[in-house]
C-alpha positions as CSV (number, residue, x, y, z in Angstrom):
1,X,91.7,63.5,110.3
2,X,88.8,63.2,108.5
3,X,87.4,65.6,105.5
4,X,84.3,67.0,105.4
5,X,82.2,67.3,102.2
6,X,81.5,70.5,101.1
7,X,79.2,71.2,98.4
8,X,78.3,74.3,96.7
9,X,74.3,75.6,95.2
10,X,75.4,77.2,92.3
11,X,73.7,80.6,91.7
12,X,72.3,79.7,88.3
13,X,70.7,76.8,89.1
14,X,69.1,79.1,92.2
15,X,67.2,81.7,90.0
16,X,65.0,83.6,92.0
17,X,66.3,82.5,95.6
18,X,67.8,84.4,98.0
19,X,71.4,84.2,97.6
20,X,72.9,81.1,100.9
21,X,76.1,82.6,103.4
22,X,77.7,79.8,105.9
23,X,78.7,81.6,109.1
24,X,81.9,80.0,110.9
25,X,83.0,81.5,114.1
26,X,83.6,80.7,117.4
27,X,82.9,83.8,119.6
28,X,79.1,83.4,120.0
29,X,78.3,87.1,119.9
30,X,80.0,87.7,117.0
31,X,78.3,84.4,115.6
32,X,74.9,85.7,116.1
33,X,75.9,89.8,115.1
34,X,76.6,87.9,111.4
35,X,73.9,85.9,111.2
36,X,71.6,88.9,112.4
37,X,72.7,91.1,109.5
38,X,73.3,88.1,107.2
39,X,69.7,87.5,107.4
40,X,69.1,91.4,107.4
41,X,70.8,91.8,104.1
42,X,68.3,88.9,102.5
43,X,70.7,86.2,102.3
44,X,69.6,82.6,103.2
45,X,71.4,80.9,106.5
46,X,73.2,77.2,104.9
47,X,75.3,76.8,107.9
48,X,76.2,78.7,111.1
49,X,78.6,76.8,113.7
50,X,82.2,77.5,115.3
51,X,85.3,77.2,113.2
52,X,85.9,73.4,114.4
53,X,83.1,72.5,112.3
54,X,85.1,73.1,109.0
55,X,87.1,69.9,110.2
56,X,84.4,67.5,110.8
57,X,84.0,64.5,108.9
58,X,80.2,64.3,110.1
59,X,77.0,64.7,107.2
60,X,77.5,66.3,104.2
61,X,77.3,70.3,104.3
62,X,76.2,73.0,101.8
63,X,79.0,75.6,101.2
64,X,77.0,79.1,101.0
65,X,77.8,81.2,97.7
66,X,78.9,83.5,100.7
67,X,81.3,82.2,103.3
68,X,81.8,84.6,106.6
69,X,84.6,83.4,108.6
70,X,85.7,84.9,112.4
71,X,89.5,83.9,113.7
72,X,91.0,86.9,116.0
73,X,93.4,84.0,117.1
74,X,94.7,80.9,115.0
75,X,96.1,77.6,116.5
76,X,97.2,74.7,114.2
77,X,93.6,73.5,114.5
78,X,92.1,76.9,113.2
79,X,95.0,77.2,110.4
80,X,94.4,73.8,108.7
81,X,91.1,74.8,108.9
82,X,91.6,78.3,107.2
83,X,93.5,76.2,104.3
84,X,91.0,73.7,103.5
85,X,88.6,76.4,103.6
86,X,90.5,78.3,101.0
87,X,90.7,75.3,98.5
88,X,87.3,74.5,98.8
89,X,86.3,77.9,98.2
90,X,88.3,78.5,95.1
91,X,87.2,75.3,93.8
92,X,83.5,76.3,93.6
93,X,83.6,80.2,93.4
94,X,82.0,81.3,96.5
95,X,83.3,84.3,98.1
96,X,84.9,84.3,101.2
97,X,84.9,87.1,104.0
98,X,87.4,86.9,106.9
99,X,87.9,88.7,110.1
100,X,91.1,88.2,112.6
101,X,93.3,90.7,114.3
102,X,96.3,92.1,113.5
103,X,98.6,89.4,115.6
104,X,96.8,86.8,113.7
105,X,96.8,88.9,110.2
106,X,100.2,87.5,109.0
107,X,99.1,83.8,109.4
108,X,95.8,84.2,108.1
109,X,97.0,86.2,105.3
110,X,99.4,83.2,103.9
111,X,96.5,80.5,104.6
112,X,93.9,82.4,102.0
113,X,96.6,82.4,98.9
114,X,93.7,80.8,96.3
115,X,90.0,81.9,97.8
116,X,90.1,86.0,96.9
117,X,88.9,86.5,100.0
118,X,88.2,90.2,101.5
119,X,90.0,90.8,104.9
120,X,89.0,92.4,107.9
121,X,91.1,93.0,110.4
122,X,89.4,93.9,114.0
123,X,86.2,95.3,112.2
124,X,83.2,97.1,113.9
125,X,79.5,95.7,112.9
126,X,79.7,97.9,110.1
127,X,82.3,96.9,108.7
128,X,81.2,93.8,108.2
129,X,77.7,94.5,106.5
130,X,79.5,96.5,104.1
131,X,81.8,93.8,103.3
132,X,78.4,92.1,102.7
133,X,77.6,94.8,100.1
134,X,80.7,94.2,98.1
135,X,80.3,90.9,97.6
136,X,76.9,91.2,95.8
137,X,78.8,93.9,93.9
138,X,80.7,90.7,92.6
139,X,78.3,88.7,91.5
140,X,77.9,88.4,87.8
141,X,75.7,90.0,85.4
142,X,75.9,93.5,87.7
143,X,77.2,96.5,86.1
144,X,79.8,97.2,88.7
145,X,81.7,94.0,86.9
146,X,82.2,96.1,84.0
147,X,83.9,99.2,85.2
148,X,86.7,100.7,84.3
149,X,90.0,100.1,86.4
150,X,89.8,103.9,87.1
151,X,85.8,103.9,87.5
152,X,86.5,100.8,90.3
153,X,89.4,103.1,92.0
154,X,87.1,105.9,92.8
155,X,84.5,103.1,93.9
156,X,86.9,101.8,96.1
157,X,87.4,105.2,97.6
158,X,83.5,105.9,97.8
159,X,83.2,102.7,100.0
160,X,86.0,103.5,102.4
161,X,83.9,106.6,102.8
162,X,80.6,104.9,103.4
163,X,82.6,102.8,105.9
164,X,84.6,105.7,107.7
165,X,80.3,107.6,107.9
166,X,79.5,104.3,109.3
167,X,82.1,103.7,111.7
168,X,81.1,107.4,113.0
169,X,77.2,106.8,113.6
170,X,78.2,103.2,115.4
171,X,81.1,105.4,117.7
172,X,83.2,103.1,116.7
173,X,86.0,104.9,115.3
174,X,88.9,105.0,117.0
175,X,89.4,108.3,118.2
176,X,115.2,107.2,110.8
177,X,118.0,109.0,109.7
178,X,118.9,111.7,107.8
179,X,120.5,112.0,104.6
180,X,122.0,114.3,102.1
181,X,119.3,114.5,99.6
182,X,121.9,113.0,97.2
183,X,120.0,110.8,94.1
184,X,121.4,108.0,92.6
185,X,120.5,104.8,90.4
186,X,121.0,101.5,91.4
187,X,119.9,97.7,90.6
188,X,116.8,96.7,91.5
189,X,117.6,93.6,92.9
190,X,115.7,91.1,94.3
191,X,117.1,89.4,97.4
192,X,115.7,86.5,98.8
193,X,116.8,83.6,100.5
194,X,120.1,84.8,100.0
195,X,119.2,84.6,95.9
196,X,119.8,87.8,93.6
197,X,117.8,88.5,90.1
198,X,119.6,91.1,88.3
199,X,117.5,93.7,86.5
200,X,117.3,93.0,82.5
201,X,119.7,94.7,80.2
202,X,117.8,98.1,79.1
203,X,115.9,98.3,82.4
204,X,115.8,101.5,84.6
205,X,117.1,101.3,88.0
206,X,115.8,101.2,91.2
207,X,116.2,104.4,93.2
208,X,118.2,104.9,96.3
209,X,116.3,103.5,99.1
210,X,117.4,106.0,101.5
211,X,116.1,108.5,99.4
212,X,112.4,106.7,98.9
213,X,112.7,106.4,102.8
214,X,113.2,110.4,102.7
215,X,110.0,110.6,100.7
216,X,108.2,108.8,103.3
217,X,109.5,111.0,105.8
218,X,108.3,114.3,104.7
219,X,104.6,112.5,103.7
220,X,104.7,111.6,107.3
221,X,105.7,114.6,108.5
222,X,102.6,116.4,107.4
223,X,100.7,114.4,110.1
224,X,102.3,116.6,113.1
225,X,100.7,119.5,111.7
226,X,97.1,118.3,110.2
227,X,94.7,115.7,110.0
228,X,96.5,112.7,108.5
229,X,93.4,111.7,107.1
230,X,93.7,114.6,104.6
231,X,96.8,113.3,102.7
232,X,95.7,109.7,102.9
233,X,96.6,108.5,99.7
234,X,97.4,104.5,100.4
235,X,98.3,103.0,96.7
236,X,100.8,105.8,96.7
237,X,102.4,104.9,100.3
238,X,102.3,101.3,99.6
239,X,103.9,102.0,96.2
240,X,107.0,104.0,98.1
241,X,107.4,101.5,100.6
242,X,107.6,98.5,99.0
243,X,110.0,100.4,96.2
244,X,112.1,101.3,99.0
245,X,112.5,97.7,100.3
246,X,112.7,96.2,97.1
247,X,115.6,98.5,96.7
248,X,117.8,97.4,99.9
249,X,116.5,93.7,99.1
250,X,114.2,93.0,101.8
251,X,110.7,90.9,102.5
252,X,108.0,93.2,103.0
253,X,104.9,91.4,105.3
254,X,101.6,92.2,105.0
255,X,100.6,93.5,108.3
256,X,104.3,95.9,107.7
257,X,102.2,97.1,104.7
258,X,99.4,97.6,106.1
259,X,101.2,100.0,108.9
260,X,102.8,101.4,105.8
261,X,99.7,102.7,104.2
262,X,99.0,105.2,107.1
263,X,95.3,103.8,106.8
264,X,93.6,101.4,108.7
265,X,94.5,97.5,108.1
266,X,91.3,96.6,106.7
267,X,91.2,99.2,104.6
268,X,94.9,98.9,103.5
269,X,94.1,95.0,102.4
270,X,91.1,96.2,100.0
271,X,94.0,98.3,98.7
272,X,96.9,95.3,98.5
273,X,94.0,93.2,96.6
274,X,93.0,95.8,94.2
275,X,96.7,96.4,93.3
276,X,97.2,93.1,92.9
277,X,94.7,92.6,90.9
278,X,95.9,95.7,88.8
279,X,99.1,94.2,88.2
280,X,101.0,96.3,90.5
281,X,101.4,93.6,93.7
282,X,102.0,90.3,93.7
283,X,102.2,87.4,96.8
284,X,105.9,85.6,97.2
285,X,105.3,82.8,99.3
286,X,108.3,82.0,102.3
287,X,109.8,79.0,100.7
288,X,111.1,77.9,104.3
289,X,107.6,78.5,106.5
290,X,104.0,77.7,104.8
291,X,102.4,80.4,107.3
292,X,104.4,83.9,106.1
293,X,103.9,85.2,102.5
294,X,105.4,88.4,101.6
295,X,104.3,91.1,99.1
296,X,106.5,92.6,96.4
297,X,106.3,95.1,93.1
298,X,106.1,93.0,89.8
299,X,108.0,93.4,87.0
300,X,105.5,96.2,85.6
301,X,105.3,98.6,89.0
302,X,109.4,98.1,89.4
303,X,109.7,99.7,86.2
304,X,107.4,102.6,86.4
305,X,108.7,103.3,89.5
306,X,112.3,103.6,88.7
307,X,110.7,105.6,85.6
308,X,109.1,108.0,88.1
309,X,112.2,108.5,89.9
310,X,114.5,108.6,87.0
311,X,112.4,111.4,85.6
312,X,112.1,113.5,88.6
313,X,116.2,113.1,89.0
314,X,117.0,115.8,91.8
315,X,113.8,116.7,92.2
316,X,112.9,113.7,94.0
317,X,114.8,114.8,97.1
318,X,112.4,117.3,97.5
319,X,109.1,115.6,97.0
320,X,106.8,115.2,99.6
């Protein structure tokens, strides 16, 4: 099949213009919503056509410094599409924002592994024009560049609160088993495809899984009794879960995750990135099927962790 030619207007050599988005989607409603608010937010229109287009060997097309990208559904058309997109886009440093669903989160999810991209999953109008606002939040030379890790954490927060107020004025919003308590240590070892990575000599162990899982439990059981939106703390719950499964030596998917976080999946993603980006997440890849990619602790999260953990020692059977 033949390529097409993407080029990309760098922003430098652009001083003064309005900053170019290319608009991919094939749902014509949605097509037109993000070119409406595109064009709202001052950006310039480089290319607006359905997701087909990305595969067309036809003339030469400009690559916005902003690429917005609809697929609720993917077929093998739509995922070789999604990959080349990705390559191209971390080849010239535009930035990518994608919407889907939550059946199609998984795939999508291990076809962006190079572009940065920010997620959506199912998002209102909204949504969308905010995700609009981070991205000129990333270009360089703005302040928000230089923050602190802990100043970007509470703008992270700030922004799911914009979006949650937003979601509100649109109407959009939406209106195991039981053990002893018992704590012990054990190896934090990885499992996969049948392979095991024992821990280094001098590192702290793992916890017991079933007691993480116990953790969990008591967080979620606040929820029968108040607003779960009160205790939302997702870093935290994605933290617990993936220690747990790292524990009893299993994959974790993204969209699991996501359901782990007790938030919604968009906003559980912005999470996943901004871990990741902290050093606390990283993407393992399914060395048997291209389309799933799973996320685990690194090295640096394991061990403060079991640190946590080790330090609470009976204790921890209580925590909620």
């Amino acid at each position: 099949m033949a390529q097409a030619n993407f080029l990309y207007e760098p922003a430098n050599d652009r001083a003064g213009m309005p900053l170019t988005v290319s608009i991919f989607a094939d749902r014509p409603h949605v097509r037109a919503e993000m070119r409406d608010d595109a064009e709202a937010a001052g950006f310039r229109i480089s290319a607006c056509d359905d997701v087909a287009a990305l595969l067309t060997g036809e003339d030469v097309r400009v690559l916005g410094e902003v690429v917005l990208l609809d697929c609720p559904a993917l077929d093998g058309g739509s995922m070789a599409a999604l990959c080349r997109l990705d390559m191209r886009v971390a080849h010239c440093g535009a930035h990518l924002v994608v919407s889907t669903s939550t059946d199609a989160l998984d795939d999508v999810f291990a076809c962006l592994d190079q572009s940065n991209p920010q997620i959506l999953v199912d998002p209102s109008r909204a949504e969308r024009v905010i995700a609009l606002g981070r991205v000129l939040a990333q270009i360089p030379n703005l302040r928000v560049r230089e923050l602190a890790e802990e100043d970007r954490l509470m703008l992270l927060r700030l922004t799911e609160q914009v979006g949650q107020i937003a979601g509100r004025l649109e109407g959009l919003d939406a209106g195991g088993r039981e053990t002893d308590g018992g704590f012990r240590l054990r190896s934090p070892v990885r499992r996969f495809q049948g392979k095991e990575e024992e821990a280094p000599a001098g590192a702290v162990l793992l916890p017991d899984p079933q007691l993480v899982r116990q953790v969990i439990r008591q967080r979620h059981l606040r929820g029968r009794f108040f607003d779960a939106g009160l205790f939302a703390d997702p870093a935290w719950d994605i933290l617990l879960d993936l220690t747990a499964a790292q524990a009893e030596g299993k994959r974790v998917s993204v969209t699991s995750l996501c359901i782990a976080s007790g938030v919604p999946p968009t906003t559980a993603l912005r999470w996943i990135a901004q871990m990741t980006e902290a050093g606390l997440l990283e993407r393992v890849g399914d060395e048997t099927d291209r389309r799933r990619a799973f996320i685990v602790l690194t090295g640096k999260a394991a061990d403060a962790m079991a640190r946590y953990f080790a330090e609470l020692g009976d204790d921890a059977a209580r925590l909620a």
